[in-house]
N, C-alpha and C positions, 0 to 999 in steps of 0.2 A: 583494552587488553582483555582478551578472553581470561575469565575469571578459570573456569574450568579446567583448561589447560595446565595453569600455572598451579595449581591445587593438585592434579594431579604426577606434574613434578617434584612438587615438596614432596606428597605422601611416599611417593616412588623411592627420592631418595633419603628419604628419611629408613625405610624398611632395608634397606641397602647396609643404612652402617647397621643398624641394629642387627641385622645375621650376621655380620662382622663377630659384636660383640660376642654373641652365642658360641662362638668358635673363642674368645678368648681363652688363659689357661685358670682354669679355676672360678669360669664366669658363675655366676649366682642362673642364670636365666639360661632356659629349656629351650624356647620357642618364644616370637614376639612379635607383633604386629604392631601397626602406626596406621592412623588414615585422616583428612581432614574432608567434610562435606555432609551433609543432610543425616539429621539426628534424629527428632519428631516433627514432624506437620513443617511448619516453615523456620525450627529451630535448626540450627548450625554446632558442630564440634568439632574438636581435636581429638583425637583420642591416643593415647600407647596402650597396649593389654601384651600385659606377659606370663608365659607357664614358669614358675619360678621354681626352684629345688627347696626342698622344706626345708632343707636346715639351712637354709642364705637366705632365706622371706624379707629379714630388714635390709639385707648387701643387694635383694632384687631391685627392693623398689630403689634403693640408693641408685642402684647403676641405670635404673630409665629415668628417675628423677636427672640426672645428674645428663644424661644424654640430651636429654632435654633444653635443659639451659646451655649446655654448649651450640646447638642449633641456633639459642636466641644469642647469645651474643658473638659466635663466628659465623653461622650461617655454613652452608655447603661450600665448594671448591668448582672452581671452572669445568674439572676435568669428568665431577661426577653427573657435572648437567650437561653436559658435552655427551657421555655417556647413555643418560638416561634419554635426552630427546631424542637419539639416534634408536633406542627401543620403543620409544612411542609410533615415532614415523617409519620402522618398519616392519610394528603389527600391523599399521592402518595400511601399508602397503600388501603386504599378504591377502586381505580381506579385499581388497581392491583386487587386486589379482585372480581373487578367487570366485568374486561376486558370481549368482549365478550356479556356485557348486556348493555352497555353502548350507549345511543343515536346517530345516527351519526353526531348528528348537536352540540354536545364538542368538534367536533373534526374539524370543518369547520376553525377557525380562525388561529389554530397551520397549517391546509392546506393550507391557503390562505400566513402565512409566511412565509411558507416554500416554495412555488414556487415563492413568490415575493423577499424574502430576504437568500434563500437558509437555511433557518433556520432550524434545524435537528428535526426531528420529531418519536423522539427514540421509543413512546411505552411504555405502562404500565409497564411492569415488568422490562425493562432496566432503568426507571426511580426511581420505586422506589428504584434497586440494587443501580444506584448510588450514592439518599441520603443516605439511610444507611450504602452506603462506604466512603461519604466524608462529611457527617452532622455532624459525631463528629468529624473531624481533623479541623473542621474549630473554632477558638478562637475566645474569645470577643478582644482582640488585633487587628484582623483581621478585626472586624465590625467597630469596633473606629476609625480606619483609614480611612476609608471613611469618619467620617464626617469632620475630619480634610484637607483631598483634598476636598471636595468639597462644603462647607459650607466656602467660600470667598466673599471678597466684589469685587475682581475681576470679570466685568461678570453678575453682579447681575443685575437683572432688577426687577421693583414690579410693574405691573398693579392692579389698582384697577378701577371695572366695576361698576357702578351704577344706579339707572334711573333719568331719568329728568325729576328731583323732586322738589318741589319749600319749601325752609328751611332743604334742606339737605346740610349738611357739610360734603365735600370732602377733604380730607387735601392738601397741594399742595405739588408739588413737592421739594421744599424748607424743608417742614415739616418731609418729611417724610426721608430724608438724614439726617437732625438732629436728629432726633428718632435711625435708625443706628448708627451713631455716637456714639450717648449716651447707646445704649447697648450692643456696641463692648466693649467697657470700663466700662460696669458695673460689682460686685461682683456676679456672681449667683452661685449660691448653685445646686450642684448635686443633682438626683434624687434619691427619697428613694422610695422601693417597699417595700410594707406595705401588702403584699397578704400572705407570707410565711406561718401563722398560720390558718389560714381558711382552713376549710374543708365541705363538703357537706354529713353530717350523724346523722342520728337520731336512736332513740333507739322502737324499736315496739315486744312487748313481747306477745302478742297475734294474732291471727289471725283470721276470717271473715271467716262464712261457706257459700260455696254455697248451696242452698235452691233446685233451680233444673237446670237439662243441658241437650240439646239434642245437637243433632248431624246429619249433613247433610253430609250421604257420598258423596254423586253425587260432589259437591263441596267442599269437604271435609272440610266444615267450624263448630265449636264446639259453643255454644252458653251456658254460664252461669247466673244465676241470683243470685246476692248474699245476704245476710239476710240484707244487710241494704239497697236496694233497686239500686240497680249497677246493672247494664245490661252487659255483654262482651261478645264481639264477635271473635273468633278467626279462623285466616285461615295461617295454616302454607303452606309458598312456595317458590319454589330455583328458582322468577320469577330475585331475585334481589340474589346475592350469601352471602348476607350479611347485608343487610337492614330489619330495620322494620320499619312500617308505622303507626301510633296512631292518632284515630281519637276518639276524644270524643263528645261527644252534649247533648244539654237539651232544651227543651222549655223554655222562658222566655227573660233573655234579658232587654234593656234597656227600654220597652216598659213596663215594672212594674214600671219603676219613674216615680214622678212626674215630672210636666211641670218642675216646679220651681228647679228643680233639674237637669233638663234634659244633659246640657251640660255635670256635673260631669260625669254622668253615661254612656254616650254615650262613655268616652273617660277610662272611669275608667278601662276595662280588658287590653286597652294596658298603661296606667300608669304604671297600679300594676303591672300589668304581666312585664316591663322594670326593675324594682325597686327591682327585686330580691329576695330572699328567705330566709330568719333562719338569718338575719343581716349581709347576704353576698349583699350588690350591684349586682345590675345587670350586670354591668362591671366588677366587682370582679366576678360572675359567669362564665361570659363570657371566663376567663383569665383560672379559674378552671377548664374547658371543654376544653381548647388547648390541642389541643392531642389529643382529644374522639370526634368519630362521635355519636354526641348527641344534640338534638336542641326540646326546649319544649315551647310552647306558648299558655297563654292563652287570652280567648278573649271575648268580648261582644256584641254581635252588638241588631240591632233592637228586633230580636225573639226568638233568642237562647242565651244560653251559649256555648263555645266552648273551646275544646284543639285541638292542632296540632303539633304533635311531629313525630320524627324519631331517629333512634338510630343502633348502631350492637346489636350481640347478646349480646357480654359481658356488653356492658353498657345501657342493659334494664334494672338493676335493676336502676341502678341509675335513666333513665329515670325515673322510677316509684319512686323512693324518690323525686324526684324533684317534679313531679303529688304533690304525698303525702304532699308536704309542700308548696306548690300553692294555698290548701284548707285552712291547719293550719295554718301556719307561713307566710305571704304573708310581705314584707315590705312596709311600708310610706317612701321613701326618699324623703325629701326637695329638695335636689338638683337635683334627677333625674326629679324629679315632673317640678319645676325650667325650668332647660334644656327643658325639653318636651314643657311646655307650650309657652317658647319663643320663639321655632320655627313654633309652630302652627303661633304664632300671624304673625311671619317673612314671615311665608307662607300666609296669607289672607292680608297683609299688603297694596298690591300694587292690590289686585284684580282689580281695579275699573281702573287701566290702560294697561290691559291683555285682548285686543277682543275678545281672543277664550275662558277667563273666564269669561268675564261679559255676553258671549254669551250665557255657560251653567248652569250659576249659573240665569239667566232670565227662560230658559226652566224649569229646577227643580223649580221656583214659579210659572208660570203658571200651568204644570202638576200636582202639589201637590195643588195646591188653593191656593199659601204661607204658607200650615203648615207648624208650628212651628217644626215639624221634620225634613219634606220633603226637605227644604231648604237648602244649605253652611250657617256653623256656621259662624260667623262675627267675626273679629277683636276685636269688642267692647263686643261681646256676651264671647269672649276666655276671656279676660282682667277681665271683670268682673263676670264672672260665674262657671269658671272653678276653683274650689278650692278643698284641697288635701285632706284634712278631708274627704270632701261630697264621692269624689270619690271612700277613701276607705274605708268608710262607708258602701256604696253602695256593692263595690265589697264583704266586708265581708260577707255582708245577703243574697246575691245570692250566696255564697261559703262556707255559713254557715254550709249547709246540701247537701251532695252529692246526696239523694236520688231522681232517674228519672234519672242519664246522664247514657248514653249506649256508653262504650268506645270501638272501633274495633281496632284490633291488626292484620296487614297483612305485611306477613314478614318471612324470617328466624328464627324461631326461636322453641325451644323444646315447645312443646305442655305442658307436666308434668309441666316443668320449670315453665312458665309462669302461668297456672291455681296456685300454692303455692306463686308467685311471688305478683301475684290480691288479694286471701284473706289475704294475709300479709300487701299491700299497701294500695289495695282500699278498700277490704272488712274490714279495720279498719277507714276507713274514716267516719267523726261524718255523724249521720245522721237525719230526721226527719222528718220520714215516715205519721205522721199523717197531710202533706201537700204535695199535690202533684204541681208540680213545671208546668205552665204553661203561654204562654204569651195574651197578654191583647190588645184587639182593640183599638188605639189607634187615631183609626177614619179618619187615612190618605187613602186618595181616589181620582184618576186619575179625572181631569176637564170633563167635557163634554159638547158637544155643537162643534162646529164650530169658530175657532181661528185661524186667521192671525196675524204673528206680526214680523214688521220692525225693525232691533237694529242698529244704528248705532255705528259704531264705532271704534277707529284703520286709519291707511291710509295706507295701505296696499294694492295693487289693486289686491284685493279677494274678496270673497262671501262665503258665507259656508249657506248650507240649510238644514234645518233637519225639518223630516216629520212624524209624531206621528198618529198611525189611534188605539184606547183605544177600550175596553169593557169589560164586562162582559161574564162568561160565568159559567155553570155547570162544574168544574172543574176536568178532568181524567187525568189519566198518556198518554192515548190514543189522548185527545184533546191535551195535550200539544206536543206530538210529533209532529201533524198537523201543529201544528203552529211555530214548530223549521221548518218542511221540507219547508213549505210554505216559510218561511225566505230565506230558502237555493233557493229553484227556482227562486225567487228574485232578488235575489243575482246573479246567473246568469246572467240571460235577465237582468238586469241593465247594471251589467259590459256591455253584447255584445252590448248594446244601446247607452248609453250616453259614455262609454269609447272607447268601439274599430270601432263603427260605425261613433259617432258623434264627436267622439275627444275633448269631452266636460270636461273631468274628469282625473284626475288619478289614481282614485280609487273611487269607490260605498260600503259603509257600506249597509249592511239591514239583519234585523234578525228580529224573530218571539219568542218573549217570553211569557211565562203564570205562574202562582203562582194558589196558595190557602192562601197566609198568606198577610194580613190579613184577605181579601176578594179575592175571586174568579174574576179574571182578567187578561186580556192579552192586549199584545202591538203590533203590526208591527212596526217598524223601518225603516229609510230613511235617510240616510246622503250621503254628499256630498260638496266636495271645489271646486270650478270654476270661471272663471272671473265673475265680476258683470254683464256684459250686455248679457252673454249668463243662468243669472238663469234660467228665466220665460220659456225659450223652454226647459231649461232641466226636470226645474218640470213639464212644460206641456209633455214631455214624460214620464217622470216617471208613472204619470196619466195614459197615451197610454196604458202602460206595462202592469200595473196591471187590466185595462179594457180589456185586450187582455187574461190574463188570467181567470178572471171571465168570460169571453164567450168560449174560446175556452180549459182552463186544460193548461197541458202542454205536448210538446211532447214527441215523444215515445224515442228520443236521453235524453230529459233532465231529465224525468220518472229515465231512467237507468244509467245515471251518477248519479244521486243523491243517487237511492237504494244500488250503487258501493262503491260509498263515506261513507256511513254511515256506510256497511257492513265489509269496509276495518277499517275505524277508529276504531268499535269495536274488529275487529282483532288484530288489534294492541296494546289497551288499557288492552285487556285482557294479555297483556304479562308484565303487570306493577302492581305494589301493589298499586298505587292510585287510578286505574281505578277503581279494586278491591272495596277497603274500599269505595269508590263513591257511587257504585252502593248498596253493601252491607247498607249503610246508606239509601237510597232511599226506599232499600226493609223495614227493621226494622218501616221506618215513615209511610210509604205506606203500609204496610202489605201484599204485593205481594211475590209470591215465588220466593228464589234468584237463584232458578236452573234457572230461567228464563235468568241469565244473559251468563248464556250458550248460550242461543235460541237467539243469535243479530239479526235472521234474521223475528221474531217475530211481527207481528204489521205491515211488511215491503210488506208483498204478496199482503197486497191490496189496496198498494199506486201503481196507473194510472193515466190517468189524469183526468179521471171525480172525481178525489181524490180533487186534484189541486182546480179544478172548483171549489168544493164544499166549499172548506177553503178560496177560496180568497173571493167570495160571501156571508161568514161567518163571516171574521174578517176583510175585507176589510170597513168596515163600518165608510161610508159618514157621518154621523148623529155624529158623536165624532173622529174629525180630526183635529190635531193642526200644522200648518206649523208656524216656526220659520225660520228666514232668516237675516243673519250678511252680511252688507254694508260698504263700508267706509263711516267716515263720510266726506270726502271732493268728494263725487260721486253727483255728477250734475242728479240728479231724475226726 
């Protein structure tokens, strides 16, 4: 009996109850993992590791202790190995599917075991032959056994990592062998799976007409509008042999609350969107898609509303019930809500003793001015602001009315199929056309001026620098390329300067970004880690570089690596359905033509270096430059 196989079922469903747990009411644990298989060299383990809540550190380890021994003496349930083989055999069917289209870099770490540890490296279609020949001969008899070999006190070790922190309670080692003790000999009760009756179906007896469509041969992409104000965009293609890509958007966003509200709302599309649909859990969704490559998420952020899904052919409709009842039927769970918010807090909890976060969470208030947006939410802001009502309040009124999101569908898929698939799904989706859905200035705007600023903090003997040059500007699809390539030259002559000339670094960030929302504005960028005592000449070179560029462009080697870079990337992008829907998005907001995304080499002929010249001259701009700079605090200044 394939050893492997069956190891990887236990670990599977073992991580299964344990996100259960995490969702219980009042659970002690954050986050948690399980896995059994290769430790050191030819050693072998078990392992459970959990992020635990500080003030339940002894109720943590109690409740994976204690999960634990319920595994060894119930074992798992028919329905969850029923469950979990049907997701093993069909990822290995997907990769089968896909063989062929598949990126080379899935495939680096099975290469890297396989020359280091002789580890076989079979291939799509012998992999998935041999789930399907040995997934069902394998029992739940077979998975049980394992946790009875290996779920011993023989062997056992329990590190618990904490920081040092003044009024934290660490249990001692005394404490926590008495905890063992006590759960080796307690009565636990087997687990009950409560999923069997649930299903994901609704009933729609009408269907949504499209109003009008054209059609773009050149790109062969089909474009619909439907009577309640749906936008869809569709491009059938065999870039992926069996994926589809779903990209939905809308203007608007959290930038319609109020202040007073703001926290809700910011966090409200991934709340609701965890919290699951038609009084299925999120979790219980989760479990119902084992098996089916299908994955739908909605979202909220600043300006938009958002979906992001993917799916096969066969379970697009589903995709699209699921869509369909993300609008209508959205759930409130307590508990998810619960879980979610307590790792927020667990997450912001210790910022203020994290360097490299107290470092970027100082930059995001100076850049921002300290808006109230601009900023990392707080601990105290999570605790007392974040509440589940508001959230889904929020979420409902932005998901009220469909009308204005333009969903793109790039992918595998029947052209027929899917247009009856949208007036059935979306084109019955509520709507309420006499408001057009749009976002709101909400008055956040880059500092200006000239800004030096020292942070101490950490003892660490590092330095980390980072170099902010803001502006405005008349905002094109044109200047914003400037200012991506500009980044890109940068980036360059950095690396050849402070890393391979001056051995100052081990790497150079720098990028060139620009928007239009909510203001028209760009950034250059400068980052960088190095000892404390060699900053001041690295930033005084940094300075060098870019004075070297505003005088002289760049040369005719950097010109044509860059134009290379770009022309290849597009080459490449164009062979995927994201790059697709990307671009396809960019055209619909922009109103430019998408045959364009043919033309990569477009915009590209009259980048030279008096190109260079002109954009460092432009956006290099002395008059709003912010250097921020992380110090130890025990560095003798």
């Amino acid at each position: 009996m394939p050893v492997f196989c069956i190891r990887s079922l236990f670990s599977g469903m073992l991580k299964e109850r344990l996100a259960e747990i995490e969702l219980e009411k009042n659970t002690p644990i954050l986050s948690s993992t399980a896995g059994l298989g290769s430790f050191l060299a030819d050693k072998e383990s078990f392992y459970v590791r959990g992020i635990l809540k500080e003030n339940q550190i002894e109720e943590g380890v109690s409740v994976l202790l204690r999960e634990n021994i319920r595994i060894k003496k119930h074992g798992f349930t028919e329905t969850e190995l029923k469950r979990y083989k049907a997701f093993l055999l069909n990822n290995a069917l997907l990769f089968e599917k896909e063989k062929g289209k598949i990126p080379s870099k899935y495939y680096v770490e099975e290469l890297i075991d396989n020359f280091t540890y002789s580890d076989p490296f079979p291939g799509e279609s012998f992999r998935y032959n041999f789930y399907k020949e040995i997934l069902p001969s394998i029992t739940l008899a077979d998975i049980n056994k394992l946790g009875k070999e290996w779920v011993v006190s023989k062997g056992l070790s329990i590190i618990l990592k904490a920081p040092e922190k003044e009024g934290l309670d660490i249990p001692s080692e005394g404490t926590i062998k008495q905890l063992l003790s006590k759960i080796e000999t307690e009565s636990i009760e087997p687990y009950i799976d409560s999923l069997a009756k649930k299903e994901i179906a609704i009933t729609i007896d009408k269907e949504g007409e499209i109003i009008d469509s054209s059609y773009n041969k050149k790109i062969n992409v089909s474009k619909w509008k439907l009577e309640n104000g749906i936008t869809i965009i569709a491009k059938p293609t065999t870039l992926q042999n069996d994926l589809i890509s779903l990209s939905g958007f809308r203007p608007g966003g959290s930038s319609l609350a109020a202040d007073s509200i703001y926290v809700s709302a910011r966090n409200a599309g991934s709340i609701i969107g965890s919290s699951g649909i038609l009084n299925i859990s999120g979790l219980e969704l989760e479990k119902l898609n084992m098996g089916k490559t299908i994955s739908l998420t909605p979202f909220i952020n600043f300006y938009e509303e958002l979906f992001s899904g993917s799916s096969t052919a066969e379970e697009l409709e589903r995709m699209l019930t699921m869509l369909h009842l993300y609008f209508t039927n959205p759930n409130k769970d307590i508990l998810q809500f619960e879980a979610d918010k307590q790792r927020m807090i667990a997450g912001t909890k210790n910022d203020s003793l994290n360097p490299d976060t107290v470092f970027d969470n100082e930059i995001s208030r100076i850049m921002t001015n300290n808006h109230l947006r601009g900023i990392p939410i707080t601990e105290k802001q999570i605790e007392n602001e974040l509440n589940l009502d508001t959230a889904f309040d929020f979420y409902k009124n932005r998901f009220s009315s469909a009308n204005g999101f333009t969903f793109i569908f790039v992918g595998s898929f029947d052209l027929q199929k899917l247009k009856e698939l949208s007036k059935k799904y979306l084109g019955t989706l509520p709507s309420n056309q006499t408001e057009k859905s749009d976002w709101k200035d909400i008055g956040l705007r880059r500092i200006t001026g000239v800004h030096k600023n020292t942070i101490l903090k950490g003892n660490e003997n590092k330095s980390k620098v980072d170099i902010r040059y803001t502006g405005t500007l008349d905002y094109t699809l044109e200047k914003e390329l400037s200012i991506s390539l500009l980044g890109d030259l940068l980036k360059i002559k950095l690396t050849e300067e402070l890393r391979e000339s001056m051995s100052g670094v081990y790497g150079v960030q720098a990028s060139g970004y620009s928007t239009d929302t909510p203001y028209n504005w760009y950034r250059m960028h400068i980052r960088f880690t190095c000892a404390p005592e060699n900053r001041d000449v690295l930033i005084n070179k940094v300075h060098e570089v870019i004075a070297d560029i505003k005088k002289k462009g760049a040369s005719e080697k950097d010109v044509k690596k860059i134009i290379e870079t770009r022309i290849n990337r597009a080459k490449d992008g164009l062979k995927y359905n994201q790059y697709w829907s990307s671009k396809l998005k960019s055209a619909e907001i922009y109103n430019w033509n998408p045959e364009d995304i043919l033309d990569y080499k477009k915009n590209l002929e009259k980048v030279d270096s008096n190109y260079f010249k002109k954009a460092a001259n432009t956006y290099f701009n002395n008059d709003n430059y912010v250097e921020t700079i992380l110090i130890p605090e025990n560095l003798n200044q």
